[in-house]
C-alpha positions as CSV (number, residue, x, y, z in Angstrom):
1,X,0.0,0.0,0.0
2,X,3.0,2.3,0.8
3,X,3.9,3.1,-2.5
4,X,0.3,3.8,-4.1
5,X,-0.4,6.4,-0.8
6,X,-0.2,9.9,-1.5
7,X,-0.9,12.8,0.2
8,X,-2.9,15.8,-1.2
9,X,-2.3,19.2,0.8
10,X,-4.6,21.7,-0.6
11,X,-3.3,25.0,0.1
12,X,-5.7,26.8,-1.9
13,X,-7.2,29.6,0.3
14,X,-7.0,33.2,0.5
15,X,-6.5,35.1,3.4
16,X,-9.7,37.5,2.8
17,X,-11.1,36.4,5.8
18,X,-8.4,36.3,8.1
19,X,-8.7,40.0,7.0
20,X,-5.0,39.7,5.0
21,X,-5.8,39.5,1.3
22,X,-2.1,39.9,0.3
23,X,-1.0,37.2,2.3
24,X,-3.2,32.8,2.2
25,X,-3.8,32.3,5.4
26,X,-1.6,28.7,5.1
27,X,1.3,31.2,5.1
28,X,1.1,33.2,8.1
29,X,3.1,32.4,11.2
30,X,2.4,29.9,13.9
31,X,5.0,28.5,16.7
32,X,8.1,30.0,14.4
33,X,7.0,28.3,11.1
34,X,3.8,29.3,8.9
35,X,0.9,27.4,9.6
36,X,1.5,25.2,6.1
37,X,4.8,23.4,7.4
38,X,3.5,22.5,10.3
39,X,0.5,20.6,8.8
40,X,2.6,19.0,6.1
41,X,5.1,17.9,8.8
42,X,2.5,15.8,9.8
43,X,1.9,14.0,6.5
44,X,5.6,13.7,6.5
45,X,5.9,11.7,9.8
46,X,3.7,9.3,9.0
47,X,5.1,6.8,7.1
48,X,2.3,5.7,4.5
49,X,3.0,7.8,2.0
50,X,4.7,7.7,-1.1
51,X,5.1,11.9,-1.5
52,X,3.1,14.8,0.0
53,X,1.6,16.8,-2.5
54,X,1.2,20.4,-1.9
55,X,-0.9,21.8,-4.4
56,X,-1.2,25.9,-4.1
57,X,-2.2,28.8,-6.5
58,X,0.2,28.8,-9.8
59,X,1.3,32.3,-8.1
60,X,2.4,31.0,-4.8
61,X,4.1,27.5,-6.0
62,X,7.5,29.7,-5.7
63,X,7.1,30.9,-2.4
64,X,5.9,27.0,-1.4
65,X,8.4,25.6,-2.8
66,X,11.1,28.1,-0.7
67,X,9.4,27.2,2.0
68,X,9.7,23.6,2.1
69,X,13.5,24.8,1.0
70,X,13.9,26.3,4.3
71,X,12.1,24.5,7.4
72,X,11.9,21.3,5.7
73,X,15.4,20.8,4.1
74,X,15.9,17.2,4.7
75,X,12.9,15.7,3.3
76,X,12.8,14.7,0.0
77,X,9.4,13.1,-0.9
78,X,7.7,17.1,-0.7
79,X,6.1,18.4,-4.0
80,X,4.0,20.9,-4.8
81,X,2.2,21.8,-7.5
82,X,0.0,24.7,-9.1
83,X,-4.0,23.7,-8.1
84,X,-6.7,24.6,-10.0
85,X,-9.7,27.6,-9.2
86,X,-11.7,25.5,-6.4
87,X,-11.3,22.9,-4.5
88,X,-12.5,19.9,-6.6
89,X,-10.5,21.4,-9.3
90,X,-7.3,21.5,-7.7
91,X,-8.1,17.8,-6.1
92,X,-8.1,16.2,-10.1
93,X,-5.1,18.4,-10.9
94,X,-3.4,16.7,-7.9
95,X,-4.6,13.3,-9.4
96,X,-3.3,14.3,-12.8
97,X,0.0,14.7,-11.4
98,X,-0.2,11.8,-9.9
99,X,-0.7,9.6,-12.7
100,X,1.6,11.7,-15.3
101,X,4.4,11.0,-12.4
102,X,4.0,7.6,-10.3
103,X,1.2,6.0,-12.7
104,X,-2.3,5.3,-10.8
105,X,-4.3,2.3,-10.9
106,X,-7.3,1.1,-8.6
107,X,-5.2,0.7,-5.3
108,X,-4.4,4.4,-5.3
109,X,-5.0,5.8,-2.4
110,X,-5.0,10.1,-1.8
111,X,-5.1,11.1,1.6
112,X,-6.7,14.9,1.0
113,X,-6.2,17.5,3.8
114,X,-6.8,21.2,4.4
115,X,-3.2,23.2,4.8
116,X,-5.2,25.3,7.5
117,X,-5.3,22.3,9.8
118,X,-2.1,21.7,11.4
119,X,-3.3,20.2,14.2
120,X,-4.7,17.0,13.1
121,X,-3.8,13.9,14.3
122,X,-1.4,10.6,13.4
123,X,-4.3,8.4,14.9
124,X,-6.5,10.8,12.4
125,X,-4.3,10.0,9.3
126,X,-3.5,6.4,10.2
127,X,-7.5,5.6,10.4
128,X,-7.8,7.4,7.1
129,X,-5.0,5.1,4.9
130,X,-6.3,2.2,7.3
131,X,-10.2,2.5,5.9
132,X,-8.9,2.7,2.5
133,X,-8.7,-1.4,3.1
134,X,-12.1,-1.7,2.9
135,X,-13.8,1.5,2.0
136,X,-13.2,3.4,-1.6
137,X,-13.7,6.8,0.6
138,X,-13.6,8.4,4.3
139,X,-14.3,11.4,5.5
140,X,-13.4,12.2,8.8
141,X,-16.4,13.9,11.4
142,X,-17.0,14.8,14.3
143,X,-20.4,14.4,16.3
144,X,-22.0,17.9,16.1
145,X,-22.8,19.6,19.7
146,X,-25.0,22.1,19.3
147,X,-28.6,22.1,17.9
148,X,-28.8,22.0,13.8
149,X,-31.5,24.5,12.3
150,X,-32.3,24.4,9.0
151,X,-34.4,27.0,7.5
152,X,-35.0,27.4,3.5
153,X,-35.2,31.1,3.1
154,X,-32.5,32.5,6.2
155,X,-35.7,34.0,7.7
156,X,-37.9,31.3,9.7
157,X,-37.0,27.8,11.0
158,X,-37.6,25.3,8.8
159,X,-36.6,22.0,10.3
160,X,-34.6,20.9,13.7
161,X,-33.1,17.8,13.0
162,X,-32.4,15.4,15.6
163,X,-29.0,16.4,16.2
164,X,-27.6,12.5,17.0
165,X,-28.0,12.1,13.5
166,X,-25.5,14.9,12.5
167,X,-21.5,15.3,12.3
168,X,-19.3,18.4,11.8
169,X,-17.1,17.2,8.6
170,X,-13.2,17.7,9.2
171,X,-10.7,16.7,6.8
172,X,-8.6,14.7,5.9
173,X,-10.8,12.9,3.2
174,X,-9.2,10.1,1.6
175,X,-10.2,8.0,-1.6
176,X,-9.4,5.6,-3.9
177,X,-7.8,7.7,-6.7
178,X,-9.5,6.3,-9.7
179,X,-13.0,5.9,-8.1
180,X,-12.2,9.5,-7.2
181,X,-12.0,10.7,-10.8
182,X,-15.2,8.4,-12.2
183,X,-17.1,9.4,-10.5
184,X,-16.4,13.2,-11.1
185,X,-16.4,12.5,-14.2
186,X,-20.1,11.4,-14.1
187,X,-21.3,14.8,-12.8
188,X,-22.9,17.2,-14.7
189,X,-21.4,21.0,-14.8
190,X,-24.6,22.0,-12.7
191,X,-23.3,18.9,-10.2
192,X,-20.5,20.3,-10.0
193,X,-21.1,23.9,-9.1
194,X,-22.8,22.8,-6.1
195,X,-19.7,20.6,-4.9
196,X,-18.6,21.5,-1.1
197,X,-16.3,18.8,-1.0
198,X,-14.7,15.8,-2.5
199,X,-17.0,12.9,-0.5
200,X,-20.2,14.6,-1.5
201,X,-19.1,13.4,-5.4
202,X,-19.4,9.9,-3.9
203,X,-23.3,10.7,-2.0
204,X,-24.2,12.4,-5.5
205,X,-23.6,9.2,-7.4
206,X,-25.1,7.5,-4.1
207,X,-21.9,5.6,-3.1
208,X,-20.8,5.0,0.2
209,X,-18.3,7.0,2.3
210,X,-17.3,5.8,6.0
211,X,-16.7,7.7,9.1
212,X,-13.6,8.4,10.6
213,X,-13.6,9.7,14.1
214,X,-12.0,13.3,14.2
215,X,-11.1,15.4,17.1
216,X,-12.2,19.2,18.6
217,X,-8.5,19.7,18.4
218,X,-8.4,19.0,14.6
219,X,-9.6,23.1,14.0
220,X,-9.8,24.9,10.5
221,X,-7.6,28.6,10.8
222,X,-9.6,30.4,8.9
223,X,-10.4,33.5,10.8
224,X,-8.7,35.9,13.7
225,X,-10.2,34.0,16.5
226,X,-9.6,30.4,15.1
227,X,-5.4,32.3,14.8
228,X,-6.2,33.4,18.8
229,X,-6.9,29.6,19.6
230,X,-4.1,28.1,17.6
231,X,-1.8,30.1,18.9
232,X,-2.8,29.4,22.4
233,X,-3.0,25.1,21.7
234,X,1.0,25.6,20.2
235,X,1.6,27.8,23.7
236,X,0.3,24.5,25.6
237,X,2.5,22.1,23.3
238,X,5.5,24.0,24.9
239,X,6.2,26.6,21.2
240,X,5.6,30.7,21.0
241,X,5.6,32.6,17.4
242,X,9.2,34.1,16.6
C-alpha cells in the first residue's frame, strides 16, 4: 500500500477572511514556522506515503516551494504543485499529477487535507490510509454539539433535525484515486457547481463513504479567533511565534 499512498495538501485559500488579502492564510506564522509546514510535517511523519503533494495557487508554487526549501530541508518526498480555481478542481489536478508521475491504478490511495489544519492527528491520518482497506472513501467527522436548524429562506426555522444524526465534517478525506476521478467524471457542470467537498461526489452518485472519528483539536484557521486559539494550543505544546 505504501507506494500507491499519497498525500494531497490543498493549500488553496486566500486570506480575505483572516482579514489579509495579500497574504493565504496557510502562510502566516504559527509556533516559528507558517501554519502550512507544520501541517505538512504531519503528513511527512507518517510513514504511509509515497510523496506529500502540496498543491497551491500557480502564483504562490515559488514561495511554497522556498518554504519547504527552508524548514523542511531534509525531506525529500515534498512536492507541490499549481492547483486549480476551487477545491474539486485543484483535487483532479493533484490526481493528474499523480498519474503523469508515479502512474495510478485502482489501489491508489490520496489522503486529501486542508493546509489550515495543522493540528490534526497521526491516529486521524492512520485511520484514514487504514479505511482505504475496505472503503473506496472516508471522510473524517465529528459528532456535532449544538442544535442543527435548518431553515430554507434564512428568515424562519424550517426543520430541527435530531442532532444524533449529524456530524461536523473535518478533513482529511481520503479515496481511492480512480474511483475518485469516475465518479467526477459522471457529474454534470450544474453537479458540479454545487460541490462543497470531495466525498459529496461519492453521496451524489449515491456511493458509500465511511466515518472516521476526528477530534475538537483538529480546527480549520480560517479566521482571527480560530489564529487566537491556535496560537494558544501551540503555547500549551511547549512553542511561541518568533
Amino acid at each position: 500500500m505504501d507506494n500507491n499512498t499519497f498525500a494531497l495538501i490543498l493549500a488553496g485559500g486566500s486570506g480575505k477572511r483572516m482579514g489579509n488579502p495579500d497574504k493565504p492564510k496557510q502562510f502566516l506564522m504559527l509556533g516559528g514556522k507558517p501554519i502550512l509546514v507544520h501541517t505538512i510535517e504531519k503528513f511527512c511523519v507518517a510513514v504511509e506515503f509515497r510523496s506529500v503533494i502540496v498543491l497551491c495557487p500557480d502564483m504562490w508554487v515559488r514561495q511554497t516551494k522556498d518554504l519547504v526549501s527552508r524548514y523542511l530541508p531534509h525531506l525529500d518526498h515534498i512536492e507541490v504543485v499549481a492547483g486549480g480555481p476551487v477545491r474539486n478542481d485543484t483535487i483532479m489536478k493533484g490526481l493528474d499529477y499523480i498519474e503523469k508521475r508515479y502512474g495510478m491504478d485502482d489501489d491508489t490511495i490520496v489522503v486529501t487535507h486542508d493546509a489550515v489544519r495543522p493540528f490534526v492527528s497521526h491516529r486521524i491520518i492512520q485511520e484514514n490510509v487504514a479505511a482505504m482497506e475496505k472503503f473506496d472513501a472516508c471522510d473524517t467527522v465529528v459528532a456535532a454539539t449544538d442544535t442543527i436548524v435548518e431553515s430554507t429562506n434564512g428568515e424562519m426555522i424550517s426543520c430541527i433535525p435530531n442532532r444524533r444524526n449529524y456530524y461536523q465534517g473535518q478533513t482529511p478525506q481520503s479515496f481511492k484515486a480512480t474511483k475518485l476521478r469516475t465518479l467526477y467524471g459522471r457529474l454534470s457542470d450544474e453537479d458540479k457547481l454545487i460541490l462543497t467537498d470531495a466525498c459529496k461526489i461519492f453521496t451524489m452518485c449515491e456511493e458509500p463513504v465511511a466515518l472516521i472519528r476526528g477530534d475538537v483539536s483538529n480546527i480549520k484557521i480560517t479566521y482571527p479567533h480560530d489564529m487566537r486559539v491556535a496560537r494558544a494550543m501551540m503555547e500549551q505544546q511547549g512553542e511561541t511565534d518568533a
